[in-house]
VMD Tcl script that draws the C-alpha trace (Angstrom):
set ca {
  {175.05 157.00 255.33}
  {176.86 154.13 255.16}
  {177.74 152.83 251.70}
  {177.88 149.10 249.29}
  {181.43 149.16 249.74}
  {181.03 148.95 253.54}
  {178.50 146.10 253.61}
  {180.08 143.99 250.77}
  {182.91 143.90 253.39}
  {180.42 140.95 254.96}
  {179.87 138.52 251.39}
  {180.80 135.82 253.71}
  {177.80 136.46 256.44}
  {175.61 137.35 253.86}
  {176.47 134.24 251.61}
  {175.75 132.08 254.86}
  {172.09 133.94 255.73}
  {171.61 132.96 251.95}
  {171.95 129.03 252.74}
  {169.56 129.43 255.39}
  {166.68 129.70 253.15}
  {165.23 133.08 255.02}
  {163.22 133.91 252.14}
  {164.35 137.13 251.19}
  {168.30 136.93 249.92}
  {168.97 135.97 246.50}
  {172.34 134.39 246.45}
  {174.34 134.63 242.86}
  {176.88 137.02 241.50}
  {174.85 140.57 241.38}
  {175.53 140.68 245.30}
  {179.08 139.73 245.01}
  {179.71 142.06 242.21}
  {177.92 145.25 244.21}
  {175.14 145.77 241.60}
  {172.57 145.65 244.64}
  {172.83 144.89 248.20}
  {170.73 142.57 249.89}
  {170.75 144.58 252.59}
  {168.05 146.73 250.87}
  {165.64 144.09 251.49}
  {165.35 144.64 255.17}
  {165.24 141.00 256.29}
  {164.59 141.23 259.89}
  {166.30 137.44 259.97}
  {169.52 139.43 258.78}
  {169.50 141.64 261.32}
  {169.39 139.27 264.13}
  {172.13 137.19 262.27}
  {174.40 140.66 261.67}
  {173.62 141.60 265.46}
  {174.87 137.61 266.45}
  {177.69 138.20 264.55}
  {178.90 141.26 265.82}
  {178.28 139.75 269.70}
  {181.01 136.47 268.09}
  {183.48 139.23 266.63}
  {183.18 141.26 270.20}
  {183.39 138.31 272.39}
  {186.75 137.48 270.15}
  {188.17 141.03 270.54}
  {187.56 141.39 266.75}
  {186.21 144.95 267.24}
  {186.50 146.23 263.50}
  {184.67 143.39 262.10}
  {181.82 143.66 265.10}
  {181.46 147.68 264.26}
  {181.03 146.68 260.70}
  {178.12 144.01 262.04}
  {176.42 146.52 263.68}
  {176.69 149.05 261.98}
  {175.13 147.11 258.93}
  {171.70 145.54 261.87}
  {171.35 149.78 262.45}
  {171.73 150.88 258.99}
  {168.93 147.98 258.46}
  {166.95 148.72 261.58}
  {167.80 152.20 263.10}
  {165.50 151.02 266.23}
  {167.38 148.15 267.46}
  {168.26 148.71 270.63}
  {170.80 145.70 271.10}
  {172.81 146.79 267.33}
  {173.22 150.30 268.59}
  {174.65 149.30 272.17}
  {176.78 146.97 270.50}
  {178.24 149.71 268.00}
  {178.24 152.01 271.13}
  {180.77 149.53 272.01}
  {182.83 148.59 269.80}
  {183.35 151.85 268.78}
  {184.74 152.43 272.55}
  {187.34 149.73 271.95}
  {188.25 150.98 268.28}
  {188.61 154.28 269.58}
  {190.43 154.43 272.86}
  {188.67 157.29 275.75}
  {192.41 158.68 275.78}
  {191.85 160.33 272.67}
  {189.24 162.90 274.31}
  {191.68 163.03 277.59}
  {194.32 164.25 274.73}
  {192.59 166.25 272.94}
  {191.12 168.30 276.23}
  {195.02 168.70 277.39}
  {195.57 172.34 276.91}
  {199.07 172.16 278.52}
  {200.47 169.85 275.89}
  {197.86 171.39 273.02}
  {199.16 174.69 273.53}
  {202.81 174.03 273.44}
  {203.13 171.93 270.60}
  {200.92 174.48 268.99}
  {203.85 177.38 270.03}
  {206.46 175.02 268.51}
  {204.47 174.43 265.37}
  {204.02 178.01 265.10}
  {207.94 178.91 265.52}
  {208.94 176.35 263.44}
  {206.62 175.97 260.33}
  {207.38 178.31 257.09}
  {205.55 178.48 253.97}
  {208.24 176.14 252.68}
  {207.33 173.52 255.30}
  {206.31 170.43 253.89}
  {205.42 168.15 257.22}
  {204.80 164.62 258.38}
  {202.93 164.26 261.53}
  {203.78 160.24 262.95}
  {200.05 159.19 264.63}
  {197.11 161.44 263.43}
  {195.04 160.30 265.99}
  {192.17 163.48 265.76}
  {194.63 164.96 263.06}
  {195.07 167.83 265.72}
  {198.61 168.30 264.99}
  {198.22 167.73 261.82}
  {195.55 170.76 261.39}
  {197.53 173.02 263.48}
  {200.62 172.75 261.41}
  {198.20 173.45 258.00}
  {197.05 176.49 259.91}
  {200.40 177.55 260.53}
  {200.88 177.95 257.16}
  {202.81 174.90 256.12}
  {202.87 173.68 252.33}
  {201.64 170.36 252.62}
  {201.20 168.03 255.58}
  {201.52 164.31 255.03}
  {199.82 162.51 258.51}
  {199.68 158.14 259.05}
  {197.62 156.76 261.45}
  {197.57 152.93 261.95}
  {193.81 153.04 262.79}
  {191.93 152.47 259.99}
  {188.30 154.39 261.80}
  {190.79 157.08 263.63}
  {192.29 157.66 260.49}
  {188.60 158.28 258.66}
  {187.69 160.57 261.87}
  {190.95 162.73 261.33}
  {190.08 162.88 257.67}
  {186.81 163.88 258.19}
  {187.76 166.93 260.69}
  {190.33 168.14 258.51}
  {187.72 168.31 255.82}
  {185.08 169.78 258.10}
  {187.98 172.60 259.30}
  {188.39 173.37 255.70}
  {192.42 171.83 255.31}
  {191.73 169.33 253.13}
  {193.99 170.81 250.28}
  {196.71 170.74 252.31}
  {196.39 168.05 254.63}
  {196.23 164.24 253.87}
  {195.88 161.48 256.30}
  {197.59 158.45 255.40}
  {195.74 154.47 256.98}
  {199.40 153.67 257.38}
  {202.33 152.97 259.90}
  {204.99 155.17 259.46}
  {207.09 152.58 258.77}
  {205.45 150.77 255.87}
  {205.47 154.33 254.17}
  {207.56 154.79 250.96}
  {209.44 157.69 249.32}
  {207.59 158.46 246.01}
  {204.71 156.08 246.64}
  {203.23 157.21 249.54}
  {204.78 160.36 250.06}
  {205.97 162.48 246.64}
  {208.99 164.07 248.15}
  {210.95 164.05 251.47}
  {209.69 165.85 254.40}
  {212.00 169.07 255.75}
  {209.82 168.80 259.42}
  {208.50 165.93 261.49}
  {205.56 166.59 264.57}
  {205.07 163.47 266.65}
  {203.62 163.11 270.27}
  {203.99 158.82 269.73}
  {204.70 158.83 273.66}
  {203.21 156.86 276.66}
  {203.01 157.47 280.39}
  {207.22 155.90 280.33}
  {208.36 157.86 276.60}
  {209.53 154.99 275.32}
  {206.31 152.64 274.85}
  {204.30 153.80 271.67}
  {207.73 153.31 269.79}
  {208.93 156.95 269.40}
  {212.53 156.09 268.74}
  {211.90 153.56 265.61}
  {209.70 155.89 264.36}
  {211.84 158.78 264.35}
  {214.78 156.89 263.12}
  {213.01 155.25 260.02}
  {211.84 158.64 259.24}
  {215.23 160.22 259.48}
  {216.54 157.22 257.48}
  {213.89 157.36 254.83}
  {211.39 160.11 254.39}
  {213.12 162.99 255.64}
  {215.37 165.49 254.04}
  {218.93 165.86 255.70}
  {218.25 169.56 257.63}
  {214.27 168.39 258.84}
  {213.52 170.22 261.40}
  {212.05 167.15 264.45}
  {209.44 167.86 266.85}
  {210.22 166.86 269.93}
  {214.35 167.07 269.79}
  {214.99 165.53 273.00}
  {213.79 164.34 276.40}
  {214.71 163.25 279.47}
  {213.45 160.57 281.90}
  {213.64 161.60 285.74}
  {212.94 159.64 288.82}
  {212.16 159.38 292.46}
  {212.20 156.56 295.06}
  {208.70 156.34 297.13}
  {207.30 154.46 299.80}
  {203.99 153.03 299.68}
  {202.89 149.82 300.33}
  {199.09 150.83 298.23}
  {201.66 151.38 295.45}
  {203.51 148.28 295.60}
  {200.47 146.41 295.82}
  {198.99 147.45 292.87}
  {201.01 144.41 291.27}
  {202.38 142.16 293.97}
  {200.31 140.10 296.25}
  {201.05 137.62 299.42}
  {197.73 136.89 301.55}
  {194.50 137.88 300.78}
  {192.15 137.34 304.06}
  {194.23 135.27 305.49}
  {195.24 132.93 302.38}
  {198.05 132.67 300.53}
  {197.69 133.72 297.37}
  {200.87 134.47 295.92}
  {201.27 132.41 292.94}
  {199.35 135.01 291.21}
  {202.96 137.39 291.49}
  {203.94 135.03 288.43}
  {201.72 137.41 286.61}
  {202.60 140.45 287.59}
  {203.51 142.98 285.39}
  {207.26 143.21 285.35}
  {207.38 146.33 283.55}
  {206.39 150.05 284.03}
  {202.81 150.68 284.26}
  {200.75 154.02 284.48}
  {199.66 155.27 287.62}
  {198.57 158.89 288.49}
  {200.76 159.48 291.59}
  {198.44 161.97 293.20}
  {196.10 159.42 294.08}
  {197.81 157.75 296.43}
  {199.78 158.43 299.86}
  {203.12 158.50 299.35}
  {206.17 159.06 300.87}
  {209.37 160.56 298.69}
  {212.48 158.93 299.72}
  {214.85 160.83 297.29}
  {215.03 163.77 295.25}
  {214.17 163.62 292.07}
  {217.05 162.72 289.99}
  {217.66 162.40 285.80}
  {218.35 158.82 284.72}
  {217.67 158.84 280.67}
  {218.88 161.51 277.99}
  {217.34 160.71 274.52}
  {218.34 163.07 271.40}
  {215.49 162.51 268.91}
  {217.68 164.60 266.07}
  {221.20 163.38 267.12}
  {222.86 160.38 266.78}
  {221.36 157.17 266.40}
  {219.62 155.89 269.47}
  {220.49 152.60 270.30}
  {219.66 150.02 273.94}
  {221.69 151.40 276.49}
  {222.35 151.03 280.07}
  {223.41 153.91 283.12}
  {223.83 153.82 286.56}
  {222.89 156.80 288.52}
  {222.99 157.83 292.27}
  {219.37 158.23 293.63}
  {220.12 160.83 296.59}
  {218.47 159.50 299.35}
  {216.62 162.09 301.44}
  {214.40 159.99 304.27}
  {214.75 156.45 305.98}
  {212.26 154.65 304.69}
  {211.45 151.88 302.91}
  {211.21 151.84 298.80}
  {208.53 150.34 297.59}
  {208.71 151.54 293.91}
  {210.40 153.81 291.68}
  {208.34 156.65 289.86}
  {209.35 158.13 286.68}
  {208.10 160.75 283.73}
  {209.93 162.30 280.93}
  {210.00 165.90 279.63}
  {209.67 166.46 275.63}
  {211.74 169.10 274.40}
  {209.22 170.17 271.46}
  {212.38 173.15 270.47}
  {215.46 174.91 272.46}
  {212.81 176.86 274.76}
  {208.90 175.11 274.64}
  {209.00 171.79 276.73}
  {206.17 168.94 278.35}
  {206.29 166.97 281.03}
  {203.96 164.51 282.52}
  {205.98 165.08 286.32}
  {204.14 164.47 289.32}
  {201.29 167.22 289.84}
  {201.44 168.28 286.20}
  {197.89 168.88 284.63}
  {198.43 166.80 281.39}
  {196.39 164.03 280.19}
  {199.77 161.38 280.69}
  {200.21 159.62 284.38}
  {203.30 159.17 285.77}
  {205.00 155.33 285.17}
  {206.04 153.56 288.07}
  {208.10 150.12 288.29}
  {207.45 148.34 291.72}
  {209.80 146.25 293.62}
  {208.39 142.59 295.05}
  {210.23 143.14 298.46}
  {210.98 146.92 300.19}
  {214.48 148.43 299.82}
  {215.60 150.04 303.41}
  {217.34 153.04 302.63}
  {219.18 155.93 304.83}
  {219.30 159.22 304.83}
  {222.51 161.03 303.35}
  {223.05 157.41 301.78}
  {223.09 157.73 297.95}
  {221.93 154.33 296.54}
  {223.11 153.19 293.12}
  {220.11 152.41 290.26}
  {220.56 150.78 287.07}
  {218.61 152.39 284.34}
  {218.58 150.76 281.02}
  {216.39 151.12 277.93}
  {215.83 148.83 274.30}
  {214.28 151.44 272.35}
  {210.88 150.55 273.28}
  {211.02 150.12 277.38}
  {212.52 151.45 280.61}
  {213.49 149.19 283.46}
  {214.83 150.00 286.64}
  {217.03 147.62 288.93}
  {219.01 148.43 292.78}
  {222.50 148.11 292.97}
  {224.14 146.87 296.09}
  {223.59 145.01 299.08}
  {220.57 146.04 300.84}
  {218.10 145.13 304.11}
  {215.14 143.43 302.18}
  {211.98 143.53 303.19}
  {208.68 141.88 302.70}
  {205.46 143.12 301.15}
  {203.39 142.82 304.63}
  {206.52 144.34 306.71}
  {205.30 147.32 307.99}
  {207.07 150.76 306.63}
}
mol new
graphics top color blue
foreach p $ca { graphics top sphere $p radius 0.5 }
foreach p [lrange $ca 0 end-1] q [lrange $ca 1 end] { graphics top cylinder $p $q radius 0.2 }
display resetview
């Protein structure tokens, strides 16, 4: 049931509905000060004002303040049918799908659960970077750890992850934080420093949900000297393809028969996720390592490599594909590699105009990396071709 804290959260729509002169809304302090809501007086004119409100909040990508809307038209009038598709979706956009793709990934649930399970003690006092469900988080209590401290950004994933700890009975032990990691402080936030850190902050290209920052202010801050991290390391691999389906997913010349290539000022010129295995495909090289990161080593800092891509087939390269592998401990790894069956794609980086390569001709690539993205560029002197030239 939802509660008077949740609906004085809209004063401001409720003060306005009070102007109108709808009969039923008493404006003065007792509202303000929570003594009695006037959403107990069922006004079906506040209902269709909450419901227009929420429809203004989702139309401006406001989606916490629409929920809130909504969810006060249902709590009002249960039978509303447009309130309860509206909720419907703006929870969607509070709550991302991936979270049920995640939590269904048995390949990456079980082996963080096998390097939870190694490396938790009784003495294990954790902090889990991004709750979402509070999966880890649970799996580290059940372990048998001492306390685990989890922050989540999102304030209505951070009540869900809350709410099934509490429903799996780890409450005691487990406490979700409606924080970045970040903002946290020693002795405020958290009462002591953490001696192990559990984080899965990763997208499709490792770098994108901010892994390294988060990892590093940890280290700096909340974490004892000897923590134990979770993952340790990974490393980014590659492989040159040719498909023109591929490339086109973000660059464009003629569309029947009109030019319509201004639009390639907007294309996406970085990484993107794409799930490989949809799409024919023709691999140029062998796969080959371009990135090394060391989570609990040295201070990661923007860097730049050039690698030889070992060319296996003429062809023409349309994009580069890449995926990293998470080195939860010394043994227990993840990867999101072409073919695997986790919930991750694979990233890919496309190139505007083909790249001929040889056979037996080993091209140079320049990797390089800022903490937070990946980018790819060819080195050398090569045929060019166009995004309509035939491969």
């Amino acid at each position: 049931m939802l509660g008077k804290q949740t609906f004085l959260l809209q004063g401001d729509l409720l003060g306005r509905f009070a102007k109108t002169g709808h009969g039923e809304i008493e404006p003065g302090s007792k509202y303000a000060a929570g003594t009695q809501t006037a959403l107990d007086h069922r006004s079906p004119d506040l209902v269709r004002l909450l419901v227009s409100q929420g429809r203004v909040h989702m139309e401006n990508m406001q989606y916490y303040d629409a929920m809130k809307c909504f969810e006060a038209a249902v709590y009002l009038d249960p039978d509303h049918e447009e309130a309860s598709v509206g909720l419907k979706r703006a929870h969607c956009k509070i709550v991302p799908r991936w979270h049920f793709a995640m939590l269904n990934d048995d390949e990456r649930n079980h082996a963080y659960e096998m390097a939870l399970n190694r490396a938790v003690t009784s003495e294990s006092i954790v902090f889990d970077i991004g709750s979402g469900s509070g999966l880890l988080a649970l799996i580290a209590a059940r372990a048998g750890a001492r306390q685990v401290f989890s922050c989540e950004i999102n304030p209505t994933v951070a009540e869900l992850a809350q709410d099934t700890v509490r429903l799996n009975g780890y409450d005691d032990r487990v406490k979700i934080i409606n924080e970045r990691s970040t903002k946290l402080r020693l002795g405020v936030d958290l009462p002591v420093k953490q001696n192990l850190l559990v984080t899965e902050t990763v997208d499709c290209g490792l770098l994108g949900e901010g892994i390294v920052g988060s990892i590093a202010h940890a280290r700096e801050h909340l974490l004892t000297e000897d923590a134990r991290i979770i993952p340790c390391a990974a490393t980014v691999s590659a492989v040159l393809v040719e498909s023109r389906r591929l490339q086109r997913l973000n660059f464009v010349e003629k569309s029947c028969g009109f030019d319509v290539s201004p639009f390639n000022h907007y294309a996406t010129p970085e990484y993107f996720p794409v799930r490989l295995g949809g799409f024919e495909y023709v691999e140029l090289s062998e796969p080959f390592d371009v990135l090394h990161f060391d989570f609990a080593g040295a201070p990661i800092t923007p860097s730049q490599s050039i690698v030889k891509a070992p060319i296996k087939r003429d062809g023409v390269c349309h994009a580069i594909i890449f995926w990293f592998t998470l080195y939860l401990d010394d043994d227990i790894s993840v990867s999101n590699q072409p073919g695997s069956t986790t919930h991750w794609t694979q990233a890919m980086e496309a190139f505007r105009k083909g790249i001929a390569v040889r056979a037996g001709e080993p091209i140079n690539i320049q990797a390089e990396h800022d903490c937070s993205t990946i980018s790819f560029k060819i080195i050398g002197p090569r045929e060019i071709t166009g995004i309509n030239a035939a491969s």
